[in-house]
N, C-alpha and C positions, 0 to 999 in steps of 0.2 A: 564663905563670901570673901569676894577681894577688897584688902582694907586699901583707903584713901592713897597712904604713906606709899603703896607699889606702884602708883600713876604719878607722883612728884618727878614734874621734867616737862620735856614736850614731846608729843607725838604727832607724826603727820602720818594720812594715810591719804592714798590719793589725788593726793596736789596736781592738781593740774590749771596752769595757765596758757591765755591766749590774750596777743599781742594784734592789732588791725589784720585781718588775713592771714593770721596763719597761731599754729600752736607751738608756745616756745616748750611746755616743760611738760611733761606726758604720767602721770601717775607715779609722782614720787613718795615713798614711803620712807619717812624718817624717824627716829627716837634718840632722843638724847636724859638719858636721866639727871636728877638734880645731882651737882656732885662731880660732874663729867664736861670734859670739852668733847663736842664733834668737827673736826674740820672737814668742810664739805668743799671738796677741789677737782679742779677740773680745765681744759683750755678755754679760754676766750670765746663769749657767745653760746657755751655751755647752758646758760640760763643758771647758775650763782646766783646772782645778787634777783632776779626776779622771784626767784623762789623765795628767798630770804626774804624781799618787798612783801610777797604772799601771805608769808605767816606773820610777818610784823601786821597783818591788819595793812597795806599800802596801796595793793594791787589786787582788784577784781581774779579771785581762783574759785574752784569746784572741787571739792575732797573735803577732809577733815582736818581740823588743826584743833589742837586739847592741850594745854596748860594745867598741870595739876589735874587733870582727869576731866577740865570741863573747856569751855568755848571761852576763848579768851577775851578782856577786855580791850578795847581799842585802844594803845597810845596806854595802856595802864601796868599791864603783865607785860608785855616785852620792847626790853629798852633795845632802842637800834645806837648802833655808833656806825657813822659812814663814813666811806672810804675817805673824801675831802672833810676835812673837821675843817677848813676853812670856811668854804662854803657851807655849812652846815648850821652855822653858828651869823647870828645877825650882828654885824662889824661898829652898829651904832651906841653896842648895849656894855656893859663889862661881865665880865666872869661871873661875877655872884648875884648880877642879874637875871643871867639865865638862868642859875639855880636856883634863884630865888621863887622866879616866875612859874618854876618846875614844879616845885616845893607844894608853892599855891594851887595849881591847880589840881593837885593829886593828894591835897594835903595831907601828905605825909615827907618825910625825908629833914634830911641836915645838911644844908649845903659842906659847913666847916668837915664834918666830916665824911660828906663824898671827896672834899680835894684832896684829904690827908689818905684816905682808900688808895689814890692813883700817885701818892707822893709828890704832893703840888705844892709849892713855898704860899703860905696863907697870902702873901703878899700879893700875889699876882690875881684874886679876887677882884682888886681894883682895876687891873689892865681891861682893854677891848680885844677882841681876837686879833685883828693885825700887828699890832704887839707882840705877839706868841711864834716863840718856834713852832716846827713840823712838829717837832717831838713832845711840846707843849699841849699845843692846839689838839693832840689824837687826846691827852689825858684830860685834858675840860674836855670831850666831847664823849669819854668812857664815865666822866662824873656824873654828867649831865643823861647819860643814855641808862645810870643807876643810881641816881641818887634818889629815886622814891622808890627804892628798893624792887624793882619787879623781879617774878623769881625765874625768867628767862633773860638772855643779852645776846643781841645779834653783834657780832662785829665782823662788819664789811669790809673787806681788803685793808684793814684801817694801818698798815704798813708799808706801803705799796711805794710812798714815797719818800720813805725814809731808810738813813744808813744806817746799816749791818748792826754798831752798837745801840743805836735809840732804838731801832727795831727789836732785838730783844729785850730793852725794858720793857717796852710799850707790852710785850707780848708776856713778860713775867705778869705781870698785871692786869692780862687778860684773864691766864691762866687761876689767877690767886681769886678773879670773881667766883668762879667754881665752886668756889665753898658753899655757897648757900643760895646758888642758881645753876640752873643746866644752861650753858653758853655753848651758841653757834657761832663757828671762827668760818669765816669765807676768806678762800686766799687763793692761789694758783701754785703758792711758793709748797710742794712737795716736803721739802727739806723742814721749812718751820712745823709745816703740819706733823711732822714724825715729834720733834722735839716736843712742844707743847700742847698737843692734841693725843686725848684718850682714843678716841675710834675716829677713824678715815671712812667718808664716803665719795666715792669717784663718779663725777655730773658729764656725761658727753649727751649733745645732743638733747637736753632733756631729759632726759633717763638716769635713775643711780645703775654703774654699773656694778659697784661692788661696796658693801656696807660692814664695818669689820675693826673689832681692834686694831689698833695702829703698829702693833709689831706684828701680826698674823697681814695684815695687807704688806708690810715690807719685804716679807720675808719670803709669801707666798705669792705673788700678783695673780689677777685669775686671769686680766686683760690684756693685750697687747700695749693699750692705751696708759696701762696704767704702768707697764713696764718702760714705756718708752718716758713719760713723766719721774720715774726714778731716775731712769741714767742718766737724764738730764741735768736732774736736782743733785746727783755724786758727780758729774763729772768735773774738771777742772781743766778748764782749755788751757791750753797753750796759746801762746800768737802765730797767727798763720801767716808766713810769709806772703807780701801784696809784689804782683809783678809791678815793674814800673809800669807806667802809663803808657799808649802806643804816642802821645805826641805831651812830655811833659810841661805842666807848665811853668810859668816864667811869675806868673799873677797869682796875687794869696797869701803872699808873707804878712804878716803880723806880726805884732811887739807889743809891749805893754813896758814905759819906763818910769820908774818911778811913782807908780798911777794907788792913789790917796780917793777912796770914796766913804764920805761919814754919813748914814740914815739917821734922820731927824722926826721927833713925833713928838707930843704934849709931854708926854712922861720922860723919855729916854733917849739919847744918843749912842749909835751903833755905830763901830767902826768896821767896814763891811770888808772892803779892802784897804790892805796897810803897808806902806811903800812898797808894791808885786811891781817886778822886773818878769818879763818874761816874750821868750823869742821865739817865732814857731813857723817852718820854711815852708815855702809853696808845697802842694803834695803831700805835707806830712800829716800824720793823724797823732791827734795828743788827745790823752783824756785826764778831766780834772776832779780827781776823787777828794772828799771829806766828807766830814758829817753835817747834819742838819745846820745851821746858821753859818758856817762855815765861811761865806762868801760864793760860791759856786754860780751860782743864778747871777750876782752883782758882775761878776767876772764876765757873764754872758753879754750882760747888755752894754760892756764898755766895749768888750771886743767886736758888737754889732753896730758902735757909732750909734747906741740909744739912751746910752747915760752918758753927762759927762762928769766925769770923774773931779773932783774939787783940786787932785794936785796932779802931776806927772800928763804924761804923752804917751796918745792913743796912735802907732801907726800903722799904716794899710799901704803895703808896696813901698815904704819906706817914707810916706807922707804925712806927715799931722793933722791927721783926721779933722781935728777941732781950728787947726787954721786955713782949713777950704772953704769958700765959699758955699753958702749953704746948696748950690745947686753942683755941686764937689761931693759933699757927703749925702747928696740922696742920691749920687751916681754911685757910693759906696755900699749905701745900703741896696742900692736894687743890684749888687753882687754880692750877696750875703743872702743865703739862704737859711733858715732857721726853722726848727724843728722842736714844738715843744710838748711837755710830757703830758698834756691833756689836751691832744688835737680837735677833742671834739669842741672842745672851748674854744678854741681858735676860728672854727668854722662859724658863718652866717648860718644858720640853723634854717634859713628859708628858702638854700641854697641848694642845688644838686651838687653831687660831686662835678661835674662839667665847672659848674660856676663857679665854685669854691677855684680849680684848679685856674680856669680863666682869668680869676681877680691877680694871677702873677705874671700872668705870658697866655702865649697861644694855646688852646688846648689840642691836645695829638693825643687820640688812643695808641699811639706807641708810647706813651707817655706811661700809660695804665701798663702797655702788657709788660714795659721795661721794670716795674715796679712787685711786677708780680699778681698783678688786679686783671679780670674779665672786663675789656671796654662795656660791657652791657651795665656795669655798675656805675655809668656816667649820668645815668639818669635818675640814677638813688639819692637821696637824700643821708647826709651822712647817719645824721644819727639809726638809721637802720643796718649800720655796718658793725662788724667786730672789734673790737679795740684795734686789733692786729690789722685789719683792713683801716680803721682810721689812719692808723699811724705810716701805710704806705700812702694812702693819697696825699697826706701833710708832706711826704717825700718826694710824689708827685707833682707837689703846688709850688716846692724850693725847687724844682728840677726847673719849672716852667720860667725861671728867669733870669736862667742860665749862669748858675753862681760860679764864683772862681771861689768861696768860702761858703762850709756850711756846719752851722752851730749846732748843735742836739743838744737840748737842755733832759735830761736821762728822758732818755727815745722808748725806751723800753720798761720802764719801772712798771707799768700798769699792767704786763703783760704775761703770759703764762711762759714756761721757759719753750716750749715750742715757735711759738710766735717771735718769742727774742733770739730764737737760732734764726729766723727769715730775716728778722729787720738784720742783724748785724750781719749775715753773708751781703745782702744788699749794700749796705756801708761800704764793706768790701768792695765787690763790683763798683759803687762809685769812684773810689779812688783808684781802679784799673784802668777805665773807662772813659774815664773825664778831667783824671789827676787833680781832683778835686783836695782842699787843703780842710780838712777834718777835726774841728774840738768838740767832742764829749764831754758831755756834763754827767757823770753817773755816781752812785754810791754802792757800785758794787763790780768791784776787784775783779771778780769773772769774768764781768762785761770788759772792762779797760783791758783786760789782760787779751783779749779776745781781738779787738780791733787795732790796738792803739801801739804807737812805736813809743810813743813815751806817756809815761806815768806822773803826773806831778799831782802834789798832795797838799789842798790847803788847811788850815787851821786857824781858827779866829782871825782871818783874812789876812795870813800870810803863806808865802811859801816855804813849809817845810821838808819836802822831797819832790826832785824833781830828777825820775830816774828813766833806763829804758826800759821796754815793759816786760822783759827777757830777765831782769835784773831783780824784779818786784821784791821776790822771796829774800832778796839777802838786803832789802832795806832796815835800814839802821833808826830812824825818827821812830820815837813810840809813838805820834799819831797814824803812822802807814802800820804801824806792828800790830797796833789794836784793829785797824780796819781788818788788816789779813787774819787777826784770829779769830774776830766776829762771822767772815764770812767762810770761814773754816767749818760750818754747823757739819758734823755729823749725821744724814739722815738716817742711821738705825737706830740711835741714841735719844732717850727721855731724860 
């Protein structure tokens, strides 16, 4: 007879979900034993996180799902951590609230030592989630997804928006729950899944195509799909050179002098940006790398004329932003085009993509097909689009009002590396085409390397390299050193 101890883990045997009209995920069979990570990876729309929804108890499926050999409890046996810990988490409560509330209603668990599990300073128990870094907010949301110990843990993309170095903490940390639970890792990122993932399973279209220790799938792929997700996740671009534009422009220059912005909250003061000097010509494309608190996003909204900045000058064409008349600066912002990392957030949700696109400018299905999009998707509502499909209509809706600047707050972080080869040749193409003047927000070297003629590198809200992107590899700052050897992962390497 089979004892107990050889079913510890989780098994799925024909999962199958359906979404309004239609079936997203078609008889998936998975196992993961206690002990083991599986990362289950795949492109955009794959059906990931639905499946993952499935067995979490979230979303209506048909198949089997077994924890430990029997039918799991809801909300009890497996903890999810989601891709947003931000949203994830209610902004009114503090850290040791939620685990407290956890605690209670599962009674079982230790708050103090779920935070010491994910290496959390006890301190920050008293904080509220907006308070918290990226890199913060994932580890309350890894506390909080195991602190009544269940003996499964889903983690959804839960690094998606974080850089290279906080990503692999977060993801040591993943890996270290394994002891004493079978953990499902959802990612797109190839490369982490090799590092900290025992078996690979490859999701296209609903379907696993291939299910396998994770050096026997590296080494042997069975799929096309799954070969072309490797070369991806090795490759290491180069910058491609951008012809100039057929008519360049004149409009677009920005500057940043002097510019001082300090975040204020109950608890603590943040110096977000700290006297950043910075100049950047019509046409040109820059991307601004660091890690998580960095300043990056604050950088964003001074250079969109949406914060203003407490010391130094904002300018646009050589003007001072902040001493235009206010009917000056909303002619600045309706030339600024901005692009951010969860467009679906961005969107009216009651909106078709037509309207979504219309709330900027005219709408033109040459708008859609310039982007890459079937005009027949103008009648969809976004949220039934691909991440990858979101993120070109949000490129769509900056197109529609006709920027001479446009900001990507990391355009592509949510995205499988397929998808982020379309969004960045499109990038490309803009600045061919329209000699549009280009800042990237990203935390990942490949990308900047990929689009960008210069590299500047923040650090606790300064500038400490600011190179061309040609040049990356012989930077000198140990902050650009550590980003380039973080995103150096080896994918055949555990």
């Amino acid at each position: 007879m089979t004892s107990t101890a050889e079913h510890r883990g989780l098994a799925v045997t024909g999962l199958t979900v359906e979404v309004p009209g239609r079936r997203v995920v078609h008889g998936v069979d998975l196992t993961v034993p206690t002990g083991r990570v599986l990362a289950l990876v795949g492109p955009s729309g794959s059906g990931k996180t639905l499946t993952a929804r499935a067995i979490a108890g979230l979303h209506p499926y048909r198949g089997t799902v077994l924890v430990d050999g029997r039918p799991p409890v809801p909300g009890r046996d497996v903890g999810y951590a989601f891709q947003n810990a931000l949203a994830s988490l209610n902004p009114t409560i503090t850290v040791r609230r939620h685990l407290t509330e956890t605690v209670r209603a599962h009674r079982t668990g230790d708050p103090d030592e779920a935070l010491a599990r994910v290496d959390l300073d006890p301190a920050l128990a008293a904080a509220h989630p907006f308070e918290l870094s990226g890199g913060q907010a994932q580890r309350v949301a890894l506390a909080l997804a195991t602190v009544h110990r269940p003996p499964v843990l889903i983690a959804d993309e839960i690094t998606t928006a974080l850089d290279p170095v906080t990503q692999a903490g977060v993801l040591d940390l993943v890996r270290a729950q394994a002891r004493d639970r079978a953990v499902l890792l959802i990612t797109h990122d190839l490369a982490a899944a090799a590092r900290w993932a025992d078996d690979i399973a490859v999701l296209h279209h609903g379907r696993v195509l291939e299910h396998g220790p994770a050096p026997k799938i590296f080494a042997a792929p069975r799929t096309d799909l799954t070969r072309r997700l490797l070369e991806a996740a090795e490759a290491a671009p180069a910058p491609r050179p951008v012809p100039p534009a057929a008519e360049p422009s004149t409009e677009g220059g920005l500057a940043l002098q002097g510019v001082r912005r300090v975040l204020r909250s109950r608890r603590r003061r943040t110096v977000a940006l700290d006297d950043v000097d910075l100049d950047i010509a019509p046409g040109e494309a820059v991307a601004i790398v660091g890690r998580s608190g960095s300043g990056k996003s604050t950088l964003i909204g001074a250079l969109a004329a949406l914060d203003r900045p407490d010391h130094g000058t904002v300018l646009r064409d050589g003007r001072d932003v902040w001493a235009l008349p206010g009917r000056g600066r909303r002619a600045v912002r309706r030339r600024t085009g901005l692009i951010f990392q969860d467009p679906l957030a961005s969107f009216d949700p009651r909106h078709t993509v037509r309207q979504v696109i219309a709330q900027a400018g005219p709408y033109d299905d040459d708008l859609l097909r310039y982007v890459g999009l079937d005009p027949a998707l103008a009648a969809r509502r976004p949220a039934t689009l691909s991440g990858g499909e979101c993120q070109r209509v949000a490129i769509a809706r900056a197109l529609a009002q006709r920027p001479h600047v446009l900001l990507a707050d990391e355009p592509t972080s949510g995205l499988d590396v397929l998808a982020q080869e379309r969004i960045l040749r499109l990038l490309t193409d803009l600045r061919r085409d329209h000699g549009l003047t280009i800042v990237l927000v990203t935390h990942d070297l490949r990308v900047a390397r990929r689009v960008a003629d210069r590299v500047i590198t923040l650090h606790r809200g300064r500038v400490v390299d600011d190179l061309p992107a040609t040049a990356l590899d012989t930077a000198q700052h140990p902050e650009t050193r550590r980003l380039l050897e973080a995103t150096r992962r080896d994918p055949a390497s555990r």
